[in-house]
MARGU-267984 format. One record per residue (C-alpha): x, y, z; residue number from 1. Coordinates in nm, 2 decimals, always signed. Each point is the difference from the previous one (the first is absolute). Layout:
# MARGU-267984
+--------+--------+--------+-----+
|      X |      Y |      Z |   k |
+--------+--------+--------+-----+
|      X |      Y |      Z | NUM |
...
+--------+--------+--------+-----+
//
This chain:
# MARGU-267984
+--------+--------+--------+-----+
|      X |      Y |      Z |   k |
+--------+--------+--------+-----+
|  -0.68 |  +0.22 |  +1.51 |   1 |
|  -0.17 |  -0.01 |  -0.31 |   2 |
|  +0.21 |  -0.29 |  -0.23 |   3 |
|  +0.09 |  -0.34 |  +0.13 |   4 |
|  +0.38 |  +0.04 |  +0.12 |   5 |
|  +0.18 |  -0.28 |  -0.16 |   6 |
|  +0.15 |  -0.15 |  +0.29 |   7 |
|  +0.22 |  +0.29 |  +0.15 |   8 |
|  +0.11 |  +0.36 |  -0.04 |   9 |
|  +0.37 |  -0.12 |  -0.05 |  10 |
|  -0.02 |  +0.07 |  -0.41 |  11 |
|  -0.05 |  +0.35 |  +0.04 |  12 |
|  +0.38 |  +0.02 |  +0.11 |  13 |
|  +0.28 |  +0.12 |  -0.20 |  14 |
|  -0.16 |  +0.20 |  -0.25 |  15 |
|  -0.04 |  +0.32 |  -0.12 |  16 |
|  -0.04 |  +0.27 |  +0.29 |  17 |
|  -0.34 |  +0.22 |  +0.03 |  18 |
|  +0.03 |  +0.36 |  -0.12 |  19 |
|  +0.18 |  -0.05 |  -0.34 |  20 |
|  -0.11 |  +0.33 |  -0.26 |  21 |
|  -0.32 |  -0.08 |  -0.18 |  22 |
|  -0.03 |  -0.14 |  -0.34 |  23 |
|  +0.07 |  +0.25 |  -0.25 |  24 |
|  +0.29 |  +0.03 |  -0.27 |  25 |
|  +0.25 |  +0.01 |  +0.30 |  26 |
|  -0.17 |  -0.22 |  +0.26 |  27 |
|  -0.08 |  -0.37 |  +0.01 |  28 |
|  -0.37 |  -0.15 |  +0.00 |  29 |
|  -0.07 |  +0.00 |  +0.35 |  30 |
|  -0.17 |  -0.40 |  -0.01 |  31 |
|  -0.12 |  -0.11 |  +0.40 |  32 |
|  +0.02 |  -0.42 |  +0.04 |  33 |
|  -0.07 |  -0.16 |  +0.29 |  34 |
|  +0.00 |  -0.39 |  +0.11 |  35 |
|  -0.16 |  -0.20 |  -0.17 |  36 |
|  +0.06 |  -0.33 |  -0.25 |  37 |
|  -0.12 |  +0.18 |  -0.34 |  38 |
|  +0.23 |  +0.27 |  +0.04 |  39 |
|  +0.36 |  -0.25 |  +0.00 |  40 |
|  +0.06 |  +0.06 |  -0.33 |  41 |
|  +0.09 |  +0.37 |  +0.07 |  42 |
|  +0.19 |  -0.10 |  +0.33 |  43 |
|  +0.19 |  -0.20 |  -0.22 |  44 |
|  +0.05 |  +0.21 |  -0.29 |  45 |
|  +0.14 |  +0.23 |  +0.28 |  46 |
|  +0.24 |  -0.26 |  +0.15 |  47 |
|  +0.15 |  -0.05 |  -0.34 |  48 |
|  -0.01 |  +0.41 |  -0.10 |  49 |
|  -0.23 |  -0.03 |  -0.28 |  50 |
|  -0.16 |  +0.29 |  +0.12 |  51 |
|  +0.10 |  +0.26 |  -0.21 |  52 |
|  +0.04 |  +0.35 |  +0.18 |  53 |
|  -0.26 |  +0.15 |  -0.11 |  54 |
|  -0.20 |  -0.21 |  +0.24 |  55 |
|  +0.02 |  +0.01 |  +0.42 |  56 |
|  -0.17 |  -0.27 |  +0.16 |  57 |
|  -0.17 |  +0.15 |  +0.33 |  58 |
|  +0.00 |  -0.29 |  +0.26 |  59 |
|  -0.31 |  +0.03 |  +0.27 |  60 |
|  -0.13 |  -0.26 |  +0.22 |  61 |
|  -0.35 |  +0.01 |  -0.13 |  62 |
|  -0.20 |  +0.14 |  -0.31 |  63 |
|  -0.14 |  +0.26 |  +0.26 |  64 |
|  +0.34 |  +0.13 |  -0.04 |  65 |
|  -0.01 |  +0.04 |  -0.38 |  66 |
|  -0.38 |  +0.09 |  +0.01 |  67 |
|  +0.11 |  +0.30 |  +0.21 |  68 |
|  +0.31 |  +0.05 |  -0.20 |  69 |
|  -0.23 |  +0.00 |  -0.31 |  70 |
|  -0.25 |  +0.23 |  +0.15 |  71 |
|  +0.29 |  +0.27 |  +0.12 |  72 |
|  +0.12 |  +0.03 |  -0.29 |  73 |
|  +0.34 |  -0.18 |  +0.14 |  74 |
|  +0.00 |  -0.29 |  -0.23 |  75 |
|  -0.08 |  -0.05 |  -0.38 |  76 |
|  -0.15 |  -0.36 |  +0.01 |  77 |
|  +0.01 |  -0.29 |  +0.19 |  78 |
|  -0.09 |  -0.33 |  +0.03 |  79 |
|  -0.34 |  -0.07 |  +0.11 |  80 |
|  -0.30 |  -0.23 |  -0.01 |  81 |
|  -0.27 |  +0.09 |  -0.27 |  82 |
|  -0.27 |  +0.08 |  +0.31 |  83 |
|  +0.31 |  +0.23 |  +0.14 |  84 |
|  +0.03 |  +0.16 |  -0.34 |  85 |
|  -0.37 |  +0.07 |  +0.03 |  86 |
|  -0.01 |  +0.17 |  +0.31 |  87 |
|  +0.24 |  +0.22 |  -0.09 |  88 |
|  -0.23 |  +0.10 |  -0.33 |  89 |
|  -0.24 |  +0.08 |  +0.22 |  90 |
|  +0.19 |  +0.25 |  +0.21 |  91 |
|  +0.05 |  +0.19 |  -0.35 |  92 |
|  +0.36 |  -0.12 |  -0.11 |  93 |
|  +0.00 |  -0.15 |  -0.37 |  94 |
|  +0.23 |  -0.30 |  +0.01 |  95 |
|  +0.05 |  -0.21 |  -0.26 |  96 |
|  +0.06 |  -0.40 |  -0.01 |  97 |
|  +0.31 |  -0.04 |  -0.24 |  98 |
|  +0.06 |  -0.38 |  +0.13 |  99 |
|  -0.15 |  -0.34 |  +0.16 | 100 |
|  +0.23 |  -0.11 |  +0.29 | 101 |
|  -0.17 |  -0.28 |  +0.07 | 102 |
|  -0.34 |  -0.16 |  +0.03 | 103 |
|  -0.15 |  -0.16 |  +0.33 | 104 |
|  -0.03 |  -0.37 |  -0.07 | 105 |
|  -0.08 |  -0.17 |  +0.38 | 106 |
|  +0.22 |  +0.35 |  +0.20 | 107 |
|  -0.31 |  +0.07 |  +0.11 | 108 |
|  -0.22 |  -0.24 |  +0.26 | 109 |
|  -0.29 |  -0.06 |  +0.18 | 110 |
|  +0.10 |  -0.14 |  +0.37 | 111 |
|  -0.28 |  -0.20 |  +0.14 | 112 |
|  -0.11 |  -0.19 |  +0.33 | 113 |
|  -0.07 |  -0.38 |  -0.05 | 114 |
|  -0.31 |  +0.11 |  +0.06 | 115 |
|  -0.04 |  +0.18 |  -0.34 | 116 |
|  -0.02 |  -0.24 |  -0.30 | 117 |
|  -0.18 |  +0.23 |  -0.26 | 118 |
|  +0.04 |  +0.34 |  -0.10 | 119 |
|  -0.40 |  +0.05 |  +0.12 | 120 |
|  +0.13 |  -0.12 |  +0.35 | 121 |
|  +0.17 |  +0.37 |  +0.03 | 122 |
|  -0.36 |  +0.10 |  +0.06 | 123 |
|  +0.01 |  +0.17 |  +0.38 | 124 |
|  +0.36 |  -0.08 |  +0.05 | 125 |
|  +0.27 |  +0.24 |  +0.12 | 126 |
|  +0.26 |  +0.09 |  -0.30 | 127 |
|  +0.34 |  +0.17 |  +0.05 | 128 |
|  +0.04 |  +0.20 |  -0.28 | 129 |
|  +0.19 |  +0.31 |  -0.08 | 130 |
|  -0.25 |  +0.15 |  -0.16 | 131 |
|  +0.20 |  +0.32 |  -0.13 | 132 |
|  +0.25 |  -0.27 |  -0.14 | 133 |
|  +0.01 |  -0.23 |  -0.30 | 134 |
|  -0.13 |  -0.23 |  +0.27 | 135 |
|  -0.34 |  +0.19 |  +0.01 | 136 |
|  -0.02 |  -0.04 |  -0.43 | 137 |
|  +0.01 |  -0.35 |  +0.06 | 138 |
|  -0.26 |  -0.06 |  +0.23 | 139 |
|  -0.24 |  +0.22 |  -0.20 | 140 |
|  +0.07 |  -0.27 |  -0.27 | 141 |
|  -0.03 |  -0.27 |  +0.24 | 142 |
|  -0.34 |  +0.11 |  +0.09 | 143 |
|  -0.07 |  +0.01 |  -0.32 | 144 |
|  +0.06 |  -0.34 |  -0.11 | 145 |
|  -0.18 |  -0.12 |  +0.31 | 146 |
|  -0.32 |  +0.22 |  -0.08 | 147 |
|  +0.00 |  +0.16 |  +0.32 | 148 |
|  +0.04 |  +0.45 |  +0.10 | 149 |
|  +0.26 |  +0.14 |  +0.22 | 150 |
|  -0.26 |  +0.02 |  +0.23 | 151 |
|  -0.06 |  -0.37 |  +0.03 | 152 |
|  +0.39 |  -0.02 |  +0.16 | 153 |
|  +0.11 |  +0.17 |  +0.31 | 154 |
|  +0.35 |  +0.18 |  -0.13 | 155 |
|  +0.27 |  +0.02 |  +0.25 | 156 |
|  +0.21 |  +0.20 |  -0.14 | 157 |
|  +0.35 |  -0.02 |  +0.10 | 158 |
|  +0.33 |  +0.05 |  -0.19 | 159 |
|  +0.09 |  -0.40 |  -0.12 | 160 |
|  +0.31 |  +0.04 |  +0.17 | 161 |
|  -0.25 |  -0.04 |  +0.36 | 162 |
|  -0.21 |  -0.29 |  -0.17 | 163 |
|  +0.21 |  -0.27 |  +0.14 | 164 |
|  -0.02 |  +0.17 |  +0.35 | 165 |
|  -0.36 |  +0.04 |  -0.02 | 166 |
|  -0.09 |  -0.34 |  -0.13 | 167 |
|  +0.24 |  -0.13 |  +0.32 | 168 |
|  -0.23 |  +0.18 |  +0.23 | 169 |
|  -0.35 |  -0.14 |  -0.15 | 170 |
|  -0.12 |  +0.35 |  -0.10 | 171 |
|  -0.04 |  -0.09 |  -0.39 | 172 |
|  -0.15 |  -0.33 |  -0.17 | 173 |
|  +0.22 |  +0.08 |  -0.34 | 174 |
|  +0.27 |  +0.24 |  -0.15 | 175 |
|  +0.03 |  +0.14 |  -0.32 | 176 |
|  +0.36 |  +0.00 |  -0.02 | 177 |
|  +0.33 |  -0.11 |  -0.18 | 178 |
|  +0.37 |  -0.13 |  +0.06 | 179 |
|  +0.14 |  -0.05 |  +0.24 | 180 |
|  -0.33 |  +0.09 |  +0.23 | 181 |
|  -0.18 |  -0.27 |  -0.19 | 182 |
|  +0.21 |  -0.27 |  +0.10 | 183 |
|  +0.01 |  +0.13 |  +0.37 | 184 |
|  -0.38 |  -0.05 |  +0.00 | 185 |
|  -0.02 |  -0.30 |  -0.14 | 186 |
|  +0.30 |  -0.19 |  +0.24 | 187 |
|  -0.25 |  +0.14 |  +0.25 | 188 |
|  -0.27 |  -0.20 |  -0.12 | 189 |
|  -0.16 |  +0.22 |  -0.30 | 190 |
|  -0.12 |  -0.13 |  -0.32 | 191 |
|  +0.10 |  +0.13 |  -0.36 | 192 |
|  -0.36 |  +0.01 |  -0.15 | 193 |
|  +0.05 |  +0.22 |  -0.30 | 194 |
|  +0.27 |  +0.21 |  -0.15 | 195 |
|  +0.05 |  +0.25 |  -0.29 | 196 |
|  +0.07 |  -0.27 |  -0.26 | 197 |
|  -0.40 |  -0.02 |  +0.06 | 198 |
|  -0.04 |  +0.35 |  -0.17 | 199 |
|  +0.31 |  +0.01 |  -0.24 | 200 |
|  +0.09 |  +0.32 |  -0.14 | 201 |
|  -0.14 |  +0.16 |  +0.28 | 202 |
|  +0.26 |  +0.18 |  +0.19 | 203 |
|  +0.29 |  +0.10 |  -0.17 | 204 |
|  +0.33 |  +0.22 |  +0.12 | 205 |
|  +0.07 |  +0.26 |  -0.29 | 206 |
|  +0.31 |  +0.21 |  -0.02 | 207 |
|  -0.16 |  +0.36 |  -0.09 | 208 |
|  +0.13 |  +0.37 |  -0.02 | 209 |
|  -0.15 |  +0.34 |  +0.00 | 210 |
|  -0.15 |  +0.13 |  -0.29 | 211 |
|  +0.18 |  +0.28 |  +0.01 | 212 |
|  +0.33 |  -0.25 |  -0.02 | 213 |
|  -0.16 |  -0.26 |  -0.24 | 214 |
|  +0.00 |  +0.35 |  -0.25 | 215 |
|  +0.23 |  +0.18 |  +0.04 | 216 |
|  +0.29 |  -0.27 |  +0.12 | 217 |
|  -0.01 |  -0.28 |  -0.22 | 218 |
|  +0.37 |  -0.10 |  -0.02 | 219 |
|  +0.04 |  -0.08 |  +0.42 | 220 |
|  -0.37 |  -0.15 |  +0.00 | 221 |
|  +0.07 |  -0.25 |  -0.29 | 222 |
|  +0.34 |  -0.08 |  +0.17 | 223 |
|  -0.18 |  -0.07 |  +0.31 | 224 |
|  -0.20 |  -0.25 |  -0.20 | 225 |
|  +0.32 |  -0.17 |  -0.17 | 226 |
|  +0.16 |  -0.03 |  +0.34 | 227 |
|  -0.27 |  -0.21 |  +0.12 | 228 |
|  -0.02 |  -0.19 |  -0.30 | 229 |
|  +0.37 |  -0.06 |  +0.03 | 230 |
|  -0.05 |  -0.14 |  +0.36 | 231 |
|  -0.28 |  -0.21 |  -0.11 | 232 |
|  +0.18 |  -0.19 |  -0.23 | 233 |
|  +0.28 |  -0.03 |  +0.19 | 234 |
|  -0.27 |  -0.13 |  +0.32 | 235 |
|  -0.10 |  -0.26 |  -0.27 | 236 |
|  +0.32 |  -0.09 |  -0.17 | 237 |
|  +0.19 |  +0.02 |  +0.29 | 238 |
|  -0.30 |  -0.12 |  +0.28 | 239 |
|  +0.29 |  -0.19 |  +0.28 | 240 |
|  +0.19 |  +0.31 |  +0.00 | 241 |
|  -0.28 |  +0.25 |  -0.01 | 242 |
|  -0.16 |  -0.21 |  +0.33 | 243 |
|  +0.33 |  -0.02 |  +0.18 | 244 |
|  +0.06 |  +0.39 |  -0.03 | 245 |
|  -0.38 |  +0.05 |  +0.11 | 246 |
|  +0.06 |  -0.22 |  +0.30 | 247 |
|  +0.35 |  +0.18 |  +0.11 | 248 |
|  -0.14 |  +0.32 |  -0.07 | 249 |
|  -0.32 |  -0.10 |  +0.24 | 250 |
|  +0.18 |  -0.20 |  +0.22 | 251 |
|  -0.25 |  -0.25 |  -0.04 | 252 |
|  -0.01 |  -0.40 |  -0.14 | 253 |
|  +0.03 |  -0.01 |  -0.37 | 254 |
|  -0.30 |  -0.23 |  +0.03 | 255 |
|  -0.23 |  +0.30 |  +0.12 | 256 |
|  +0.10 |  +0.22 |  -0.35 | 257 |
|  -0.05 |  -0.37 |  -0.19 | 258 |
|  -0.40 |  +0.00 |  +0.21 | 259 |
|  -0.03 |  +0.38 |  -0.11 | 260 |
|  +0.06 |  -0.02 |  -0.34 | 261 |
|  -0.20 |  -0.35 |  -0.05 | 262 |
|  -0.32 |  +0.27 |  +0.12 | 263 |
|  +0.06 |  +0.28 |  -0.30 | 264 |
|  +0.01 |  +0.00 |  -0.36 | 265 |
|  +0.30 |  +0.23 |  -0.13 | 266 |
|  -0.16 |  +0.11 |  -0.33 | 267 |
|  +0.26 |  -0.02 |  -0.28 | 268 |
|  +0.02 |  +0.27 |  -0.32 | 269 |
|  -0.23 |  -0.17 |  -0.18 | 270 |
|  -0.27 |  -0.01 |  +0.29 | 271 |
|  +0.08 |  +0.39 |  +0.07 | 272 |
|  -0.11 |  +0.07 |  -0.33 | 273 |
|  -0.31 |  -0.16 |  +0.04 | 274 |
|  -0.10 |  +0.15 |  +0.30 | 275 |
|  +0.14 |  +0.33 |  -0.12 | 276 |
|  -0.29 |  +0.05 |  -0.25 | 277 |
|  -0.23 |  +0.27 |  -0.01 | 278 |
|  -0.32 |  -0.11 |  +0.18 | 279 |
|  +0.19 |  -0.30 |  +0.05 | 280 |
|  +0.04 |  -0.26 |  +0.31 | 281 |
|  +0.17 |  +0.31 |  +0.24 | 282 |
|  -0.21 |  +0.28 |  -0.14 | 283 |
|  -0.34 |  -0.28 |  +0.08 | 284 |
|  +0.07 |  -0.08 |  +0.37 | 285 |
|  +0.08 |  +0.33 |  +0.10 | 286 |
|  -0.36 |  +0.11 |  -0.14 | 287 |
|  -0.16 |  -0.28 |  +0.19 | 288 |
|  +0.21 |  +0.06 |  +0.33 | 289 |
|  -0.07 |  +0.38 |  -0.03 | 290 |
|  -0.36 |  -0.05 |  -0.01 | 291 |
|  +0.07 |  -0.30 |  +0.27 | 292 |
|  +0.19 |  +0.21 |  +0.26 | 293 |
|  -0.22 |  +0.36 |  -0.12 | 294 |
|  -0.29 |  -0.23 |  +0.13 | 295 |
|  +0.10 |  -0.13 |  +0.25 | 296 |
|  +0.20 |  +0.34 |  +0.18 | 297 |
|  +0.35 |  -0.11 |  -0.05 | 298 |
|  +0.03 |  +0.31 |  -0.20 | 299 |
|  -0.22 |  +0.37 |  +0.03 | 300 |
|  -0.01 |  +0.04 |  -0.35 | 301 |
|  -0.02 |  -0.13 |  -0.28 | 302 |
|  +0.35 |  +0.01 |  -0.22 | 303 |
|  -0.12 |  +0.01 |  -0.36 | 304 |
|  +0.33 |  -0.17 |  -0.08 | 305 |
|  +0.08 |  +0.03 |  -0.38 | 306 |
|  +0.26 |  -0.13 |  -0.20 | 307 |
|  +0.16 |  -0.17 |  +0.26 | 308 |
|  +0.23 |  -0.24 |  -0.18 | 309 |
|  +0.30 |  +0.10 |  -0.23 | 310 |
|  +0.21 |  -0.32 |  -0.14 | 311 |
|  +0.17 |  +0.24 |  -0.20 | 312 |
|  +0.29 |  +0.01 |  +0.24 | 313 |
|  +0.03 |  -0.40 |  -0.06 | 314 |
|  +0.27 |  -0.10 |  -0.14 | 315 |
|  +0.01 |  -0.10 |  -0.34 | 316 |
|  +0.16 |  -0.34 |  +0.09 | 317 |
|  +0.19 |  -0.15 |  +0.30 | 318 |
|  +0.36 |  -0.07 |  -0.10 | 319 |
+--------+--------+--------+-----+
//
């Protein structure tokens, strides 16, 4: 599993089936989703058909599932996070980022013992971590901010769905982790000792397409973008009935979507634009996680992404 599941796999129901014609003048943008907060507002631009046809959603229970997709040549974009989108660059598919889902603001945590009451403490300890995961970004950034290596850590590394289990049986002293395995940990006696509202604008999930589709299908991609600017607003206008369908569609408490969302920023047109830019906010962390992740052996090669941001399929204003 390579992106936190948000909470369940139940969201991927009821939408379009695999195996719809790719995008072309007679096909539909072939755009993989998966679970996952950020990506509501095209879950709910679905529920109310906002999504024109030139666009098939492509439900999968993990972003393994569209990185595959992507890869294969089975899907035209999908939603990913920005360390995702890197990885994929570095397997030799272009993709580029043509919107900001949402930002990390405190999704992402640092699950401690008591025991632990400074970063610095990590020194020697046992860390679950996924480390091929967005989990394994942020405890290179962790490390960072304590002014220790990776080699000053022991890694355990563990999909975060097994965190909670391994915590339980006293083989790890903290978790990199999120919802709901955060909250598992810490009703088991963990600590929240630092979380990604430490290191804003650090991991972001970005809604990107192929190159190939990015120029040579503009109409479907910039209705992909619309649609989940019209279920943004309406998440934001209409927030009780946009956390009510999330629940019933999860079969979870409404409470639990009300927790997720308090954890990520959803950045509105105006932020999009901004991080958009050429050698902008997008285009800057994805140089600095290359060379993070490049270093580090994450990735084999070096992705010499370029041009990785296009806010020309923004819309020009949200109604």
């Amino acid at each position: 599993m390579q992106r936190r599941e948000f909470l369940g796999f139940s969201i991927a129901a009821g939408l379009s089936a695999a195996g719809l014609p790719g995008c072309s003048d007679s096909g539909p943008l072939r755009f993989g989703i998966h679970p996952w907060i950020g990506y509501e507002p095209l879950y709910l631009a679905n529920d109310f058909n906002w999504l024109p046809a030139t666009v098939a959603l492509q439900p999968g229970n993990s972003a393994t599932d569209s990185m595959d997709g992507l890869l294969s040549g089975a899907l035209d974009g999908a939603a990913l996070t920005l360390d995702e989108t890197i990885r994929i660059w570095s397997r030799g598919l272009e993709l580029v980022v043509v919107a900001v889902a949402d930002v990390s603001a405190g999704a992402d945590v640092l699950m401690v013992s008591a025991s632990i009451d400074e970063l610095a403490a990590l020194k020697g300890r046992r860390i679950a971590v996924e480390v091929n995961g967005v989990s394994g970004i942020m405890l290179l950034k962790i490390l960072e901010v304590a002014g220790l290596g990776p080699n000053d850590v022991i890694k355990v590394d563990v999909p975060v769905s097994q965190h909670a289990e391994a915590w339980s049986r006293g083989e790890v002293d903290a978790s990199v982790c999120y919802e709901p395995t955060a909250s598992v940990i810490e009703s088991l006696g963990g600590v929240r000792l630092f979380d990604s509202s430490d290191i804003p604008e650090t991991i972001f999930d970005v809604l990107v397409v192929t190159r190939e589709a990015a120029e040579k299908h503009r109409r479907p991609v910039s209705d992909l973008v619309g649609a989940h600017f019209a279920g943004l607003q309406h998440l934001v206008r209409n927030l009780h009935d946009s956390v009510y369908r999330v629940a019933d569609r999860q079969g979870i408490d409404p409470d639990e979507v009300r927790s997720a969302l308090a954890t990520v920023m959803l950045p509105d047109l105006a932020a999009n634009q901004r991080y958009l830019t050429a050698a902008g906010p997008i285009e800057s962390m994805a140089g600095s996680l290359s060379r993070l992740m490049l270093a580090q052996g994450m990735i084999d090669r070096d992705p010499d992404i370029q041009r990785l941001s296009d806010a020309s399929f923004l819309p020009a204003r949200v109604p």
